[in-house]
PABA-858731 format. One record per residue (C-alpha): residue in one letter; y, x, z. Coordinates in steps of 0.2 Angstrom, whole numbers, padded with zeros to 4 digits, always signed. Example, Ala and Ser with C-alpha at 12.3 -4.5 7.8 and 13.67 -1.06 7.14 Angstrom:
PABA-858731
a-0022+0062+0039;s-0005+0068+0036;
//
This chain:
PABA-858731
x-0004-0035-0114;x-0010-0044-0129;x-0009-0035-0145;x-0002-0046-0160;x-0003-0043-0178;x+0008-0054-0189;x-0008-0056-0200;x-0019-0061-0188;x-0012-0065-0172;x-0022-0060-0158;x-0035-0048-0161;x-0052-0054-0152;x-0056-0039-0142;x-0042-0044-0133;x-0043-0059-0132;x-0060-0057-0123;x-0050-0043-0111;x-0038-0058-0106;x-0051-0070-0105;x-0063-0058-0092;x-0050-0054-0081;x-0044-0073-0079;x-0065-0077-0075;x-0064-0060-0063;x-0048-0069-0054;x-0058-0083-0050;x-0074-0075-0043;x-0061-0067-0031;x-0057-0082-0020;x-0073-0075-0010;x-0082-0094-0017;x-0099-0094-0025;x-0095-0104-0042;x-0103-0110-0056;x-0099-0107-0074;x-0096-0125-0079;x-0086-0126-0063;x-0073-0110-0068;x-0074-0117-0085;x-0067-0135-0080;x-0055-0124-0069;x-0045-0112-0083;x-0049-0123-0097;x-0062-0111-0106;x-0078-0115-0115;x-0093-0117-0105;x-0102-0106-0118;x-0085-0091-0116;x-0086-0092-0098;x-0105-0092-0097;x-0105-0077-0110;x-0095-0067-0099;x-0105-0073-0082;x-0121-0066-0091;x-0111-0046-0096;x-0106-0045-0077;x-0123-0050-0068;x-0130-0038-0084;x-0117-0026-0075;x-0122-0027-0058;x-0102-0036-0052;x-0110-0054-0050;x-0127-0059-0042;x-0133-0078-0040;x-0131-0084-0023;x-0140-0102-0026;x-0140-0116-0035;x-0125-0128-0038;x-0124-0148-0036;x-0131-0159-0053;x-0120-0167-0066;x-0119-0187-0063;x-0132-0189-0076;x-0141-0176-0070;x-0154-0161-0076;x-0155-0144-0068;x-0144-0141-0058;x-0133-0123-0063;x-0134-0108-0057;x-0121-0102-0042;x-0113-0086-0043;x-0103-0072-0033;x-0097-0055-0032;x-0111-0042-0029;x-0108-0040-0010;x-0119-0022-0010;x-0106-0016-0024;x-0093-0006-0011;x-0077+0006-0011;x-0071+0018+0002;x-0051+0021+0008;x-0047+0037+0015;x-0030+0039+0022;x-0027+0056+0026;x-0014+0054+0039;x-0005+0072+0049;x-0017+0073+0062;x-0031+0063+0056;x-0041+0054+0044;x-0046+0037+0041;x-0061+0029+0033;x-0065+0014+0027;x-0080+0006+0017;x-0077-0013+0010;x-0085-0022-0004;x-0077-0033-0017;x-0071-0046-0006;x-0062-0034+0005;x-0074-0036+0019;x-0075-0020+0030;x-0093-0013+0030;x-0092+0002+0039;x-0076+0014+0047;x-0072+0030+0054;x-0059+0041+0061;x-0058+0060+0062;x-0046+0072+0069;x-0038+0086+0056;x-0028+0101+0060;x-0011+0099+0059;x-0003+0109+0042;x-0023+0109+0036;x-0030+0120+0023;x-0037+0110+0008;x-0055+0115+0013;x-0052+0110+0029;x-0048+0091+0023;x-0061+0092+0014;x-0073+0096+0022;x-0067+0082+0037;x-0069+0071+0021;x-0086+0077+0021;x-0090+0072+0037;x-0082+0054+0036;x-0093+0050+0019;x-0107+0054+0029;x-0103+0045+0043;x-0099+0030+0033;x-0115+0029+0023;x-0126+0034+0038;x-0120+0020+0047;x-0126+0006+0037;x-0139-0007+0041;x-0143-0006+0021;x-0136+0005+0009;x-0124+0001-0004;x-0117+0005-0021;x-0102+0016-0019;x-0090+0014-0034;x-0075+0022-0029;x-0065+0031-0017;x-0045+0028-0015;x-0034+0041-0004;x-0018+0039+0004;x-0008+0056+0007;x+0011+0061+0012;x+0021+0070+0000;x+0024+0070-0020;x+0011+0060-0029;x+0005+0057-0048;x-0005+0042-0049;x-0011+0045-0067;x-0019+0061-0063;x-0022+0059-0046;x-0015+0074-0037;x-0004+0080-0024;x+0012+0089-0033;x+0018+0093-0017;x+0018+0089+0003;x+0030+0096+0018;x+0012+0093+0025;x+0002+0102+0016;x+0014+0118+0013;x+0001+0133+0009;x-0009+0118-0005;x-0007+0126-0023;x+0004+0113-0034;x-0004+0097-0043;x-0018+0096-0028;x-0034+0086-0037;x-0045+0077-0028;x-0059+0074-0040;x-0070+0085-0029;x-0072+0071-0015;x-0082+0060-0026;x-0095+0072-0024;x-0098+0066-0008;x-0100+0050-0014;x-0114+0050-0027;x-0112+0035-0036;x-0092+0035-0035;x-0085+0034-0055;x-0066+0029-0048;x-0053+0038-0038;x-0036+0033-0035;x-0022+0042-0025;x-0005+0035-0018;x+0008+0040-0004;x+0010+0028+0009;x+0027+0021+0006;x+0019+0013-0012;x-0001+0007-0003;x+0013-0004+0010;x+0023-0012-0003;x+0004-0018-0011;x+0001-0025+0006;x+0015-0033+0008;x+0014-0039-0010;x-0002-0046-0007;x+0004-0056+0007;x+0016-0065-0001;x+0029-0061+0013;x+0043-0059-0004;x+0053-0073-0002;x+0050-0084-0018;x+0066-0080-0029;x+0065-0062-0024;x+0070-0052-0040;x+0072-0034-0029;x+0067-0027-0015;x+0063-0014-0003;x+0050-0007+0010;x+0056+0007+0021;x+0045+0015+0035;x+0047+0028+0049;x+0036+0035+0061;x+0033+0055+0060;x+0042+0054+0042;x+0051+0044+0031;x+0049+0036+0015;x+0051+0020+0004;x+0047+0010-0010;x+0054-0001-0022;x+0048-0019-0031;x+0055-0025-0045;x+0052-0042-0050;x+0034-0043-0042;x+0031-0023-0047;x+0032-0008-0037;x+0044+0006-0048;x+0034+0021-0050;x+0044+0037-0061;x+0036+0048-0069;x+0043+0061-0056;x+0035+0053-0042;x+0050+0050-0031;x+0055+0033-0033;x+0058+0027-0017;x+0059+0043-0008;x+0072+0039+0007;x+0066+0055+0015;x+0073+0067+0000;x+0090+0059-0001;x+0104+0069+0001;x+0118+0060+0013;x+0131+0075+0015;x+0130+0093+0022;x+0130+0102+0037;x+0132+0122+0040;x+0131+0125+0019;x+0113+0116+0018;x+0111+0098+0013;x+0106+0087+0025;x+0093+0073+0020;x+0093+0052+0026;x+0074+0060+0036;x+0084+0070+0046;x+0095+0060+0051;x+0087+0043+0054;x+0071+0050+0068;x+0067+0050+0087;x+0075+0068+0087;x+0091+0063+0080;x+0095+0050+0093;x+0089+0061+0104;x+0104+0072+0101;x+0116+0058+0101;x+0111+0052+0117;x+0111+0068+0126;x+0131+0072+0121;x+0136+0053+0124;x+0126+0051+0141;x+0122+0069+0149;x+0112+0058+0164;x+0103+0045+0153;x+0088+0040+0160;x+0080+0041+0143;x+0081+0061+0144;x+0068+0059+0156;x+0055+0056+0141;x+0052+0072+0132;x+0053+0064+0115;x+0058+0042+0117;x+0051+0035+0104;x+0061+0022+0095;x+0050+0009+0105;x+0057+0015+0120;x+0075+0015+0114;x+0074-0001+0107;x+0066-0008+0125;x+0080+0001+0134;x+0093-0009+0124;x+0084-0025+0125;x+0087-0023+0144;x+0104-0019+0143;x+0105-0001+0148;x+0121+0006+0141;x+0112+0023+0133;x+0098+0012+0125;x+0111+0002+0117;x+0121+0018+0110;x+0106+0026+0102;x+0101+0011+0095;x+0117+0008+0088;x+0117+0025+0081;x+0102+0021+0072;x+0108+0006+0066;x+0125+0013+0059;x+0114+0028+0051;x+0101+0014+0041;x+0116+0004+0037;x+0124+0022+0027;x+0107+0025+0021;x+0105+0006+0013;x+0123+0006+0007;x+0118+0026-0003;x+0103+0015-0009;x+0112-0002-0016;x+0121+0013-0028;x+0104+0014-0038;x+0095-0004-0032;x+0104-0018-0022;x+0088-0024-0013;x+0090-0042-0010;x+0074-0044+0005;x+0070-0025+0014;x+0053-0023+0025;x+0058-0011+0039;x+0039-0005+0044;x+0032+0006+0056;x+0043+0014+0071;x+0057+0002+0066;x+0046-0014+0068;x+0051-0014+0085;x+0070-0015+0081;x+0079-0025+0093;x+0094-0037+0091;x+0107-0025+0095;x+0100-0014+0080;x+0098-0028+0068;x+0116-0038+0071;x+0123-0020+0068;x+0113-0016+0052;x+0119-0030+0045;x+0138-0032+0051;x+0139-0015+0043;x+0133-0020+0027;x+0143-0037+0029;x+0161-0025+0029;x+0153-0014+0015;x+0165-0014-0002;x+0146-0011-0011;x+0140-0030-0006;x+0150-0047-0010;x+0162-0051+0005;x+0152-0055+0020;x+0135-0052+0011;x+0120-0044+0019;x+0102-0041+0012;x+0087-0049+0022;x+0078-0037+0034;x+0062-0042+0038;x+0054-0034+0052;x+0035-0029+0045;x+0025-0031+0063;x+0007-0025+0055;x+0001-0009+0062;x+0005+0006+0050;x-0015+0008+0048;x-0020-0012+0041;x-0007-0009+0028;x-0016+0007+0023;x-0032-0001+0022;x-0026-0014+0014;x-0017-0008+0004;x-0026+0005-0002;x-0041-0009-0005;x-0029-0016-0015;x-0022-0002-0028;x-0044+0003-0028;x-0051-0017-0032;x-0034-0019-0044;x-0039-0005-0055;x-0057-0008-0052;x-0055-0025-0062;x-0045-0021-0073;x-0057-0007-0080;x-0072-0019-0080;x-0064-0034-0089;x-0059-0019-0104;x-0080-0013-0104;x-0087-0016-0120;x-0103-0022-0123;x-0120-0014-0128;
//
């Protein structure tokens, strides 16, 4: 944001914050460029743009890569430049029975990854010390070594992105309060940068980034479900994060009560649940078979007609249409993502979805929000996502660096 004085307008410091960040954006297109090219491009001056070129090769963020084409009246032809391709950031996704890591550089492109088990309700110093192991197996596992910067995490539960720690997890039930996590970057040596999130948040920057809003999308919402619940909310291109960490939450809402305890949307909306329902409506369903169907396996078993298939996922559909309608109270979502187990909705659970919200009183007559089906696996939205919220913060911090 620039900072404006009525005496003398733009104060330069920020001026040159604005100007980095704009040169930055171009860099990121994954293109070598030159610095007459980027300045014919955002209508800089070749001197501003090639000012800020030499601070961030002075830095180490951009290298030259070669030479570039001669003007029509020739000379020496300029210099090419690029994002340092050795500079790179790790994701860690610290999922309920395993961990996830990635190593990617400034364009994104994945240098190195690894996958290790955890227990299940794990001590912190058992996480840790898996986190141990996945650093080194990372950094052990390259053809040439690198320049770690910064790590971001992923973990379930309660999060506060400013200061990075856990506040609380169903999870992680015996973890003392406000979790930090600063002590994993000793396992990286060079890492300055760590930011945390919870998943429901790194989805909604994935599907940010890939443009799936539609274009006049002022609200909306990304749900997702597979061993838990959770959500998160854009507003106008911005993803709604409280100071209490629970925007979003789908899993803590309360929808009612049952035996004197409240009963929350997460309990109501999972494989269990419909498990439930169709062992009362259909004693000899073929589904019972299946220890624990899976949502895929409902949703298959009404795509074929069977008559249980289609009561469970009917029943899940008239629960999500409840749970959106409590929602459109607080945010009337004009595009929702449905990720995860509910990807593989089929079209007996969608046309009931949205004939329920059709006959709602909370939505114009015979309105329905959009429902997108999000197909990516759960795991590339954490990636990506999570290399998102790590090189959008990256940047950010390195346009604001003074100089010497």
């Amino acid at each position: 944001m620039l900072k404006q004085n009525n005496a003398k307008g733009v104060l330069p410091t920020d001026l040159k914050y604005v100007n980095r960040r704009t040169i930055l954006g171009i860099y990121r297109d994954g293109n070598p460029h030159t610095p007459r090219d980027i300045s014919e491009t955002i209508g800089l001056s070749r001197l501003t743009v090639s000012k800020a070129t030499d601070f961030f090769v002075e830095k180490g963020i951009l290298t030259v890569s070669g030479k570039g084409d001669s003007t029509k009246i020739g000379g020496r032809k300029p210099m090419l430049y690029e994002l340092n391709r050795r500079l790179a950031f790790a994701v860690i996704n610290i999922d309920i029975d395993f961990i996830h890591f990635t190593l990617f550089n400034l364009y994104r492109d994945v240098l190195a990854e690894e996958k290790l088990p955890v227990n299940k309700f794990p001590s912190f110093d058992e996480v840790e010390d898996v986190v141990r192991c996945g650093a080194e197996a990372l950094q052990g596992g390259l053809a040439e070594p690198v320049f770690i910067f910064g790590i971001s995490i992923t973990i379930r539960g309660l999060v506060d992105m400013d200061r990075s720690t856990l506040r609380k997890s169903p999870f992680y039930p015996d973890w003392k309060a406000n979790t930090s996590f600063e002590s994993f970057l000793r396992f990286f040596p060079d890492a300055e940068l760590l930011v945390l999130d919870k998943p429901s948040r790194t989805f909604a920057r994935y599907i940010l980034n890939n443009g799936e809003l539609e274009p006049d999308c002022g609200r909306a919402m990304v749900l997702f479900f597979d061993r838990g619940m959770g959500g998160a909310l854009i507003h106008q291109g911005h993803i709604e994060c409280g100071k209490n960490s629970i925007i979003g939450e789908m899993h803590y809402m309360v929808v009612g009560r049952e035996n004197g305890k409240d009963v929350h949307s997460g309990s109501l909306i999972t494989p269990g649940a419909a498990l439930r329902h169709i062992r009362s409506a259909f004693p000899d369903s073929p589904l019972l078979k299946l220890t624990s169907p899976s949502f895929g396996d409902i949703f298959r078993s009404s795509s074929r007609g069977e008559p249980d298939g289609i009561a469970a996922s009917t029943f899940l559909a008239e629960e999500m249409a409840t749970l959106l309608s409590n929602i459109n109270l607080s945010f009337d979502a004009e595009q929702i993502f449905l990720c995860g187990d509910f990807a593989e909705a089929d079209e007996n659970f969608m046309s009931t979805v949205k004939n329920h919200l059709r006959a709602s009183w909370f939505y114009p007559e015979g309105y329905a929000p959009e429902i997108t089906l999000e197909k990516a696996p759960l795991e590339t939205m954490l990636t990506c996502g999570g290399a998102i919220h790590m090189l959008d913060r990256f940047f950010e911090r390195l346009a604001s660096l003074q100089d010497d």
